[in-house]
Structure formats: structure tokens, C-alpha cells
Backbone bond lengths (Angstrom), bond angles and torsions (degrees), N, CA, C in turn:
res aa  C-N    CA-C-N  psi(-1)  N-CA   C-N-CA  omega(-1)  CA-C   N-CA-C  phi
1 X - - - 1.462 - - 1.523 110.32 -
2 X 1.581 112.58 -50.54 1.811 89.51 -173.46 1.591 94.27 -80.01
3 X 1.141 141.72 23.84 1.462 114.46 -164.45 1.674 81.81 -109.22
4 X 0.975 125.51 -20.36 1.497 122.76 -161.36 1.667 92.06 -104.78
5 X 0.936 114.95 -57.79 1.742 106.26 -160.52 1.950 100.52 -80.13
6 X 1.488 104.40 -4.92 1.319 82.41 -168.85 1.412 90.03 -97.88
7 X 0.960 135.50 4.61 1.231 138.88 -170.40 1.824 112.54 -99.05
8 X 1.652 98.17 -26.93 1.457 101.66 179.53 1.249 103.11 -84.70
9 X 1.310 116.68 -17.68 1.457 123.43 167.31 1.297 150.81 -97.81
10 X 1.743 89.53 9.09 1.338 109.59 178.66 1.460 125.44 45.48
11 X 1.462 106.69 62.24 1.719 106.07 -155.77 2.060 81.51 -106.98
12 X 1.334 78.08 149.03 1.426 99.17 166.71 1.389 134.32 -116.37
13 X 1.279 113.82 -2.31 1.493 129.61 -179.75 1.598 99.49 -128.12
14 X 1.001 132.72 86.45 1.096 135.27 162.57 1.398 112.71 -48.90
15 X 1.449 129.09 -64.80 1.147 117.19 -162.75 1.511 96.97 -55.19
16 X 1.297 124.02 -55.84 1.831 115.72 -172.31 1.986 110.35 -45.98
17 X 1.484 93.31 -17.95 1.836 89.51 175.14 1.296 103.29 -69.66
18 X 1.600 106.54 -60.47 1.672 102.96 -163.94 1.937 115.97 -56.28
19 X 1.615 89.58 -27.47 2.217 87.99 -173.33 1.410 90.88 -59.66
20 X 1.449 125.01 -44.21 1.667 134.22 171.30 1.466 118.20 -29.64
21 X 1.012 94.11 -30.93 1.682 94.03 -165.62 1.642 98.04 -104.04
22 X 1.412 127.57 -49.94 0.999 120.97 166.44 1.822 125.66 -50.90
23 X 0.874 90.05 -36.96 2.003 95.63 179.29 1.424 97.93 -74.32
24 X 1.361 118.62 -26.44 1.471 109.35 173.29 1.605 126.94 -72.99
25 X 1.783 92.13 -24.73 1.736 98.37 -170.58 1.902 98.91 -90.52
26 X 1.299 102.46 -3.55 1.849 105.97 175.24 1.618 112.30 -78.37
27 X 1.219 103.38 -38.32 1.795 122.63 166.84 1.850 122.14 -65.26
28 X 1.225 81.33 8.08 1.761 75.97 -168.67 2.046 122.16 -83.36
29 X 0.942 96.48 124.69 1.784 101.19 -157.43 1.379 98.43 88.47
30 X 1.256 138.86 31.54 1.620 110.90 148.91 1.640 88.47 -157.32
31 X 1.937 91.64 -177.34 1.229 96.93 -126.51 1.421 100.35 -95.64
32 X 1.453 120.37 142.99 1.270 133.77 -173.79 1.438 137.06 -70.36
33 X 1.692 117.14 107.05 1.321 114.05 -136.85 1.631 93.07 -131.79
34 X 1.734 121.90 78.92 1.336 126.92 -149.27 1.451 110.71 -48.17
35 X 1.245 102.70 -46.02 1.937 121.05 -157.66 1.728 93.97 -71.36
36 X 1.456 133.79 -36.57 1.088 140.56 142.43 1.822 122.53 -14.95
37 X 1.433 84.49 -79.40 1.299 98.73 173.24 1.513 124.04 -59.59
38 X 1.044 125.05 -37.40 1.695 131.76 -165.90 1.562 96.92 -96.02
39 X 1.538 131.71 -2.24 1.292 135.93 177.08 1.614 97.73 -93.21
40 X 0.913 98.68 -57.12 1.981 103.01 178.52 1.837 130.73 -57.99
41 X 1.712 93.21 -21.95 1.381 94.83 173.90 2.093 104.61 -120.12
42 X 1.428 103.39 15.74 1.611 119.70 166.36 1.644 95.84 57.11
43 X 1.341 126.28 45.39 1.773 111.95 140.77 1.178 108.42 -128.16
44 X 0.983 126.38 -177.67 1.897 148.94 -146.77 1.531 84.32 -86.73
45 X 1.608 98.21 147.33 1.936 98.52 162.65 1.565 114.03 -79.52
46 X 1.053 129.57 8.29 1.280 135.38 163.52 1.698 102.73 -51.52
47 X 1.576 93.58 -78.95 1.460 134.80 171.38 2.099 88.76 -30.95
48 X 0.628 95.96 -93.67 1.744 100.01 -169.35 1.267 132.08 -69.58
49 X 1.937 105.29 10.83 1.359 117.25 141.94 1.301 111.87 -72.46
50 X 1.494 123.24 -56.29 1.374 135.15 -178.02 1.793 111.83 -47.01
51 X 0.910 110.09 -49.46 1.685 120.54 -177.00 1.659 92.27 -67.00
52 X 0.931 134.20 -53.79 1.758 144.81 -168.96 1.587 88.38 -50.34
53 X 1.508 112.59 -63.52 1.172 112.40 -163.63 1.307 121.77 -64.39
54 X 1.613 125.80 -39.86 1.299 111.45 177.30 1.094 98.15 -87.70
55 X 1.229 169.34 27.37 1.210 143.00 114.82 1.160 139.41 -24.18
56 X 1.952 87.15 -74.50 1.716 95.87 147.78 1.299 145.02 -31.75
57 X 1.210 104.85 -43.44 1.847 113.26 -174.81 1.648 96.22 -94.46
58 X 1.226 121.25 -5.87 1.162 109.42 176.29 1.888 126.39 -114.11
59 X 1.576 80.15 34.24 1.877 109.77 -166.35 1.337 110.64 34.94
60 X 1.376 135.54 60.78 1.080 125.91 160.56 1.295 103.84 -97.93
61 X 1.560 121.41 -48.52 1.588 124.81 165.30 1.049 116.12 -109.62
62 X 1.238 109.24 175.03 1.729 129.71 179.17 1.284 122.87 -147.39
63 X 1.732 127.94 109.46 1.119 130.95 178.02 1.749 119.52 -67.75
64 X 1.645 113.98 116.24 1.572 93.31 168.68 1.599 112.72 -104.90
65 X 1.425 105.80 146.27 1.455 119.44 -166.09 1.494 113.94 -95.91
66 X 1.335 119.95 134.41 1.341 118.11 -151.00 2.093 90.44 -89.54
67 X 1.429 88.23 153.24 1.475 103.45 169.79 1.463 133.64 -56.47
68 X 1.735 144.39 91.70 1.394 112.24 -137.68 1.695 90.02 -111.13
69 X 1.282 111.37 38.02 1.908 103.20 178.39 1.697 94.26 -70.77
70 X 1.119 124.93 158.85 1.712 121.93 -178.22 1.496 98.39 -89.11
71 X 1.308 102.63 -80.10 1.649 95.79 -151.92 1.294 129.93 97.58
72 X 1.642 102.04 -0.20 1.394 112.37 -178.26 1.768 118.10 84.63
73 X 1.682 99.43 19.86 1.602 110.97 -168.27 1.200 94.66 -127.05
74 X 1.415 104.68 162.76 1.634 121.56 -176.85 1.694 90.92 -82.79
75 X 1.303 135.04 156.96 1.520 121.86 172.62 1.745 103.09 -139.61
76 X 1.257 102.80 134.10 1.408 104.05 169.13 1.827 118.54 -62.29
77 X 1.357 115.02 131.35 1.101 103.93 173.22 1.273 134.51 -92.21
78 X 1.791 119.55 -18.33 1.263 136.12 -161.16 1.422 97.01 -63.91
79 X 1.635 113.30 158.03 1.382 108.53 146.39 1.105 132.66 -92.04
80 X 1.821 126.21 -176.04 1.581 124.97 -169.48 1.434 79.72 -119.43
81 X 1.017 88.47 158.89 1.827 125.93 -177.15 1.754 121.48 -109.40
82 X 1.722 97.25 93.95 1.621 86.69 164.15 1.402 106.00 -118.65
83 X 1.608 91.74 -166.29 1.846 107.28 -174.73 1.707 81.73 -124.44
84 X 1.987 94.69 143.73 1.784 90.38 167.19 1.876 94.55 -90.64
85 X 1.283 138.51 5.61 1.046 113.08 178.83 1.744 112.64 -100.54
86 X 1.167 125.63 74.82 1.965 115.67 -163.44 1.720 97.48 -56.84
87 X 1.150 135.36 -33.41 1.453 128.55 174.66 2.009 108.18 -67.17
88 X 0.986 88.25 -18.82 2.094 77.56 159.83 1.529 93.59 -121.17
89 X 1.123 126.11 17.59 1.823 113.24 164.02 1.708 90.18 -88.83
90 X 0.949 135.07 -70.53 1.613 156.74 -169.40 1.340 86.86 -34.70
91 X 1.784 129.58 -68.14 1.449 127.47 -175.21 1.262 112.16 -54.65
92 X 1.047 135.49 -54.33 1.335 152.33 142.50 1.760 105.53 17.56
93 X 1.594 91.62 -81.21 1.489 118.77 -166.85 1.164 105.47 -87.57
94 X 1.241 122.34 33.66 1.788 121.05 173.41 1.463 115.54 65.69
95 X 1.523 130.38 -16.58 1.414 132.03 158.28 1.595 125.27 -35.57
96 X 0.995 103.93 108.22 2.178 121.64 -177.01 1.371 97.78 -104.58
97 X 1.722 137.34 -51.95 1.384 121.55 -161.47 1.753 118.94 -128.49
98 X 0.547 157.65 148.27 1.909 144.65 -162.02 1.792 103.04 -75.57
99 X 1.681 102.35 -22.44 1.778 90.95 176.38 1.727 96.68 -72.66
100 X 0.963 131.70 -34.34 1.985 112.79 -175.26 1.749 88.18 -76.87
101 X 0.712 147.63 -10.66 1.672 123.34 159.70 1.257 110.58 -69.15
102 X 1.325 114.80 -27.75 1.531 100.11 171.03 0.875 108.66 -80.99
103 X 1.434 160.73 -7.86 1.350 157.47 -120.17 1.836 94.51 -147.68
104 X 1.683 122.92 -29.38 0.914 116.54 -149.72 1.657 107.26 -100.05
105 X 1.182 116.64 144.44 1.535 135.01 -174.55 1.484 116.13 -33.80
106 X 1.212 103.42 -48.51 1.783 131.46 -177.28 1.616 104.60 -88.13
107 X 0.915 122.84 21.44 1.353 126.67 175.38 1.239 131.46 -66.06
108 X 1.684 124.02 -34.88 1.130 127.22 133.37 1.713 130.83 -54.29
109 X 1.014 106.51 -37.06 1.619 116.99 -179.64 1.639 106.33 -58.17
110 X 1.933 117.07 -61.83 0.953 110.59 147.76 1.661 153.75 -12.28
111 X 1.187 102.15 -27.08 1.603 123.58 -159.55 1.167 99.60 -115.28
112 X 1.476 118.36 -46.56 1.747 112.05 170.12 0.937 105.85 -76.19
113 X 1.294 144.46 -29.95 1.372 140.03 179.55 1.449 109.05 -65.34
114 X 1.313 123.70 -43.11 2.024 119.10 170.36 1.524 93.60 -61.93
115 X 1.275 142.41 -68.29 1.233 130.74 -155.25 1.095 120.60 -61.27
116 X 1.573 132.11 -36.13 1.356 140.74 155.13 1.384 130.58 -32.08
117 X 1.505 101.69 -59.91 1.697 145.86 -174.40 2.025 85.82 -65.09
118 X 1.463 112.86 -69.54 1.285 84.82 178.20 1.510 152.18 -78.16
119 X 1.667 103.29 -14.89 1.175 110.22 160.69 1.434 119.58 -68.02
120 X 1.330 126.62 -35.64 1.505 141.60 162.54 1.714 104.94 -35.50
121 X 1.323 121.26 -52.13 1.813 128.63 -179.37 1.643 94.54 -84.35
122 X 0.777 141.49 -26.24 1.466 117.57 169.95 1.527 130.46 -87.16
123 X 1.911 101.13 -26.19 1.457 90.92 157.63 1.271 123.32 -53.17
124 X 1.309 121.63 -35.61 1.467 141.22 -139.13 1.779 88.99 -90.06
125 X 1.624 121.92 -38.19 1.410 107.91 -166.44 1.198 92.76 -115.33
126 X 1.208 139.52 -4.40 1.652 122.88 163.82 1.681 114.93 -106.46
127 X 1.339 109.15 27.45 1.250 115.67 167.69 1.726 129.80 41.30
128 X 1.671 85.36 46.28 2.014 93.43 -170.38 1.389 99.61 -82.58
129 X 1.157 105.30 -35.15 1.933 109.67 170.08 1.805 92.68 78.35
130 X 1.344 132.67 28.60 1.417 132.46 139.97 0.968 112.42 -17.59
131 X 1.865 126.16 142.03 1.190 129.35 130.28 1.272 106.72 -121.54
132 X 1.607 96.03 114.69 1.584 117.96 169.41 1.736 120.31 -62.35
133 X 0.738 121.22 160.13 1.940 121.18 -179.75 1.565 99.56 -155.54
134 X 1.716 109.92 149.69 1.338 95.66 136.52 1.415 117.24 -141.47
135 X 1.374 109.45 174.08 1.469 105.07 -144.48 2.361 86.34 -117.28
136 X 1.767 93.09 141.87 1.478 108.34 -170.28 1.297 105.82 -140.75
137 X 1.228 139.07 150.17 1.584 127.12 -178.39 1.733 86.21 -140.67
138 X 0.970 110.31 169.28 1.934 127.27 -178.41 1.515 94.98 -51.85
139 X 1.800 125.03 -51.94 1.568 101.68 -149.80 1.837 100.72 -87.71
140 X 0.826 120.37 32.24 1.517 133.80 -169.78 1.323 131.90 55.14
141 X 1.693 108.27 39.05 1.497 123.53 177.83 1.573 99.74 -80.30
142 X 1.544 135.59 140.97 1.082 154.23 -152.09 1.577 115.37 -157.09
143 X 1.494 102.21 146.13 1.673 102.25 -169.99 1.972 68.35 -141.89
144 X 1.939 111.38 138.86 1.504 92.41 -173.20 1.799 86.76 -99.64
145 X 1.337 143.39 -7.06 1.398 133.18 168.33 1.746 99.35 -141.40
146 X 1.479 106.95 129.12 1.361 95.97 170.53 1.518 93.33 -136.56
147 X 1.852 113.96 153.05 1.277 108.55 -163.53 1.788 90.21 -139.94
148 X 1.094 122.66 132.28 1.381 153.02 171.52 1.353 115.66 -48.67
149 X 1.278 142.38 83.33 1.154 124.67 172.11 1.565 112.10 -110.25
150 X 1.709 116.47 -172.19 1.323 113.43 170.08 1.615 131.73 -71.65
151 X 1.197 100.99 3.70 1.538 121.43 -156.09 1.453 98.62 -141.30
152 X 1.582 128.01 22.99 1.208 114.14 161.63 1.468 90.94 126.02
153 X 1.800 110.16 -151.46 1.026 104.61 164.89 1.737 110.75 -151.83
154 X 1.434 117.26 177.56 1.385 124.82 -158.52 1.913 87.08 -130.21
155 X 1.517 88.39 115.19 1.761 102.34 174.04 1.696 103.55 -122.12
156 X 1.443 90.30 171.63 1.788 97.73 -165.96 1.435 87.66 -161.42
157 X 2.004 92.05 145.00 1.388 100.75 178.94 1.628 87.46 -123.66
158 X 1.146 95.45 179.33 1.770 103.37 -151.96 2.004 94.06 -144.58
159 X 1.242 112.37 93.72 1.562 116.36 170.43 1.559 116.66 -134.22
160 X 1.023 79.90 131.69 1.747 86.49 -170.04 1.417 122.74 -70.10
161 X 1.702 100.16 -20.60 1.789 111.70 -179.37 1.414 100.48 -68.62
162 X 1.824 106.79 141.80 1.613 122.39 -174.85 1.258 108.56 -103.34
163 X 1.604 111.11 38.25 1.405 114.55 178.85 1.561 103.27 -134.93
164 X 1.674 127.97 110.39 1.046 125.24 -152.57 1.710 87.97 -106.67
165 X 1.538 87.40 136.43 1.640 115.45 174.71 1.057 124.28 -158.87
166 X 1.598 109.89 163.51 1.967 121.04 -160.92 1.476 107.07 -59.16
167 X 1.291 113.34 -26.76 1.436 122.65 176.39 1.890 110.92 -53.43
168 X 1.297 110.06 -41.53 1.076 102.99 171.47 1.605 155.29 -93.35
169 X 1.321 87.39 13.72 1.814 117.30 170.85 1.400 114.53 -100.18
170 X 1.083 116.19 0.94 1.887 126.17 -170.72 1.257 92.26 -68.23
171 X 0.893 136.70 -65.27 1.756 132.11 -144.76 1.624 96.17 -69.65
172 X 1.235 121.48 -81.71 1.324 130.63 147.92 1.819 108.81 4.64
173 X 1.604 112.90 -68.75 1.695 105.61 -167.67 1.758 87.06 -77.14
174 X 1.506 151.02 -32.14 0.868 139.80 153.01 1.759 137.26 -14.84
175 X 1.601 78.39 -52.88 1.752 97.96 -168.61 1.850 104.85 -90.26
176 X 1.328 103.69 -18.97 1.666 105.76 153.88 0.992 118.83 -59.26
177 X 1.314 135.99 -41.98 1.312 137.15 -163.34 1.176 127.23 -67.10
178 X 1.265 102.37 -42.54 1.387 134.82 175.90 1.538 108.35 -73.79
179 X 1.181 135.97 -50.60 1.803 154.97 145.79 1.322 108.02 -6.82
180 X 1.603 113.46 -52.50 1.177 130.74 -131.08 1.504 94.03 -72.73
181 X 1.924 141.76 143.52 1.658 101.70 3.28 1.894 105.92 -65.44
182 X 1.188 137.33 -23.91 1.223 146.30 -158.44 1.286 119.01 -27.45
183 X 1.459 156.36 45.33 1.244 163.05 150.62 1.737 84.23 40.30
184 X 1.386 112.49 128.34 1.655 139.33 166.54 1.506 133.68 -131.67
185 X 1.616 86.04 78.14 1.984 87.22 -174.80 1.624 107.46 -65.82
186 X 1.365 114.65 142.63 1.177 120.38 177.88 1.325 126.72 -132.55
187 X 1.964 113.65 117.24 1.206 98.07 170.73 1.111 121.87 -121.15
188 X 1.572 136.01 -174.75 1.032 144.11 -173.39 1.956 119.03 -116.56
189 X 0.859 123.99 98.77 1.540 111.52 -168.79 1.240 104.35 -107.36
190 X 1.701 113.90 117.84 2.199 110.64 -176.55 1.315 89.43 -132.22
191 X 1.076 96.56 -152.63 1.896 122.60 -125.03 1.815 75.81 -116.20
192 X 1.279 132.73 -19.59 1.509 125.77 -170.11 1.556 105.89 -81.61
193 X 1.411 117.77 172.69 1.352 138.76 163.77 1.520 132.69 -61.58
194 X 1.426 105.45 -33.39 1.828 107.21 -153.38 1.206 76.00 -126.30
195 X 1.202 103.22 153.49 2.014 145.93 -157.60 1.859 85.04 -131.60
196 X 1.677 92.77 119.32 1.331 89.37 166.77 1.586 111.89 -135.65
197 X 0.990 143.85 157.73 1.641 147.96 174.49 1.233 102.56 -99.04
198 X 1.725 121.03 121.40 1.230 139.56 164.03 1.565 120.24 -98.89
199 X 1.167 108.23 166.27 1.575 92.81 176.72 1.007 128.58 -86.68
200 X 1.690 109.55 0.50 1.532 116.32 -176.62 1.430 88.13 -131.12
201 X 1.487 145.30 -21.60 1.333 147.20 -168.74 1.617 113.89 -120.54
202 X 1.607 101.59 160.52 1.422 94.42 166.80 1.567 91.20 -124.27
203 X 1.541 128.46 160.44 1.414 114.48 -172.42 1.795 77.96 -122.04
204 X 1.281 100.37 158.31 1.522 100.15 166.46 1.478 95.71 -150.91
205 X 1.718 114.98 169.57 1.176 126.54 -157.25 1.672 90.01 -114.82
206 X 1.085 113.70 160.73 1.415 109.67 168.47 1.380 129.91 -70.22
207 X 1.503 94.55 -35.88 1.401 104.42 156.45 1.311 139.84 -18.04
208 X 1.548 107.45 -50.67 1.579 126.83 -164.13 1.964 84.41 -119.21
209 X 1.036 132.02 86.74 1.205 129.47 139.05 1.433 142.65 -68.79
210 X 0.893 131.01 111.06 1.670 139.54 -140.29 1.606 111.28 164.96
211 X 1.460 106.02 89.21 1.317 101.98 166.38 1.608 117.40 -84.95
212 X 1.303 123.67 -2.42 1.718 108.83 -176.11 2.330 90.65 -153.44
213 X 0.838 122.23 112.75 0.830 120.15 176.43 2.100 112.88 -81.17
């Protein structure tokens, strides 16, 4: 990776690439704030648009773009920042064994970032031609994938805990509300095993990733 991208990029400070890449894998699941970023690793946002970009085009990351229908809400516009590779996100972030992922801060971030990362490679090789979104408003109401259809739309929350509770459909019965009349399928994707059908939810395991069969 740096021998190729730093090369398409003609970087001359390597070490300022790699703090680059690391400050990038600390940002991952939230939201992308350039002048931020290019202050913390000391080059120009010129400089760390350009690095952003071949990354991007060079699938190491992937920007997702937030949803801007209102709803009568203020909406964040920036995007969030993942990597499709989480085994060079993990290297990245100093991660050697899967017990410090449990242990580690970003541990949720981690987890949306595999689920993203893989639905992201299957649009891409089964040719559904998705555009994923997610949807954020000022007081920090959140949908972590919401997808556009003709009939409304289909949102998903993304938690890694394998213990399913009411706590974790709120945002989701939230983001109905606001929808409303707009038809709002809702699922739930965690960290557990068993896929269950609710009457208002679908639960899915991470296991079985597949938002549209």
C-alpha cells in the first residue's frame, strides 16, 4: 500500500503519510472533518484532500454521504470515513489479536465498519448498483445505512452487542416518525447469531449479511 499509493502520489514524507493513514483509521464511522484532519497530521487541506482522494479511488477507503431530504431537521452534511479492508483498519489502529478488539475503544466503530465494507464489495460484485446513505440531523438522531426506494425507505442500525433490546430500535422508530406518511422498513444488524422476524423489525445476525436479496 504505501509503495503504490505513495508513489501515485508522489509523497515525500512518508512518515507524515503513515500518521495520515493512521488519523484516518481513528476517524472511522464518524464524520469527516478535512481541515481537522490535515491540522492533526500538519499538511495543507489541499495536501489531505489529495491523499483522501487516492485512497479512495484506490479502494482503500470509502466515503458515505449523508441523506440531505429535511424532514423539517437541520442535517449534517459531511461524510463518514471507512476502509473496505477492517484487517488493515485493525493494523492501522495498533490491533495484533481479536481479544484487544474487544478491549478496544473503537469497537463499535470497528463493527460498522466490517458491515459497511462488506455490503459495499457486494454491491460492487453483484452489480445492485445501491446507493447507500446515512441519515444525521444537528440533535444527534442517526439512521447508520438508509437506502431510498420507491415505496419509502429501508434503514439499518448497526450494533455490535449480541444482546437484543428496545434500546436499540429507537433511532430507527424515531426516523419513522419523521418519514411518516413514507413507508420505513427497519432493520437491525448485531453482533448475535439468530435472525429473527418482528412485526415491526427484521433482526439479522452479522453472520448473514444481505440487505436486499
Amino acid at each position: 500500500m504505501e509503495k503504490d499509493v505513495t508513489e501515485l502520489l508522489n509523497v515525500k514524507d512518508l512518515k507524515a503519510f503513515r500518521t495520515f493513514l493512521g488519523l484516518c483509521a481513528g476517524r472511522t464511522g464518524q464524520l469527516l472533518n478535512i481541515s481537522t484532519l490535515a491540522n492533526d497530521c500538519n499538511i495543507s487541506q489541499p495536501t489531505a484532500k489529495s491523499w483522501l482522494s487516492i485512497l479512495e479511488s484506490s479502494y482503500l477507503i470509502f466515503l458515505l454521504q449523508p441523506f440531505h431530504q429535511n424532514f423539517n431537521k437541520r442535517l449534517v452534511k459531511s461524510p463518514k470515513l471507512y476502509f473496505y479492508d477492517t484487517g488493515l483498519l485493525c493494523y492501522l489502529l495498533g490491533i495484533r489479536s481479536p481479544d484487544e478488539i474487544i478491549l478496544n475503544r473503537l469497537k463499535g466503530n470497528l463493527f460498522e465498519n466490517l458491515i459497511l465494507a462488506e455490503l459495499q464489495k457486494k454491491n460492487y460484485h453483484q452489480y445492485k448498483h445501491l446507493d447507500y446513505y446515512f441519515w444525521q440531523d444537528s440533535n444527534g438522531n442517526e439512521i447508520d445505512i438508509l437506502l431510498k426506494n420507491n415505496g419509502g425507505f429501508d434503514v439499518f442500525e448497526i450494533k455490535a452487542t449480541e444482546t437484543i433490546s428496545a434500546e436499540l430500535f429507537k433511532q430507527m422508530d424515531r426516523f419513522s416518525d419523521l418519514a411518516a406518511p413514507e413507508e420505513v422498513k427497519k432493520t437491525l444488524i448485531y453482533g448475535g447469531r439468530q435472525n429473527q422476524n418482528r412485526s415491526k423489525y427484521q433482526v439479522q445476525s452479522w453472520k448473514d449479511i444481505s440487505l436486499q436479496e
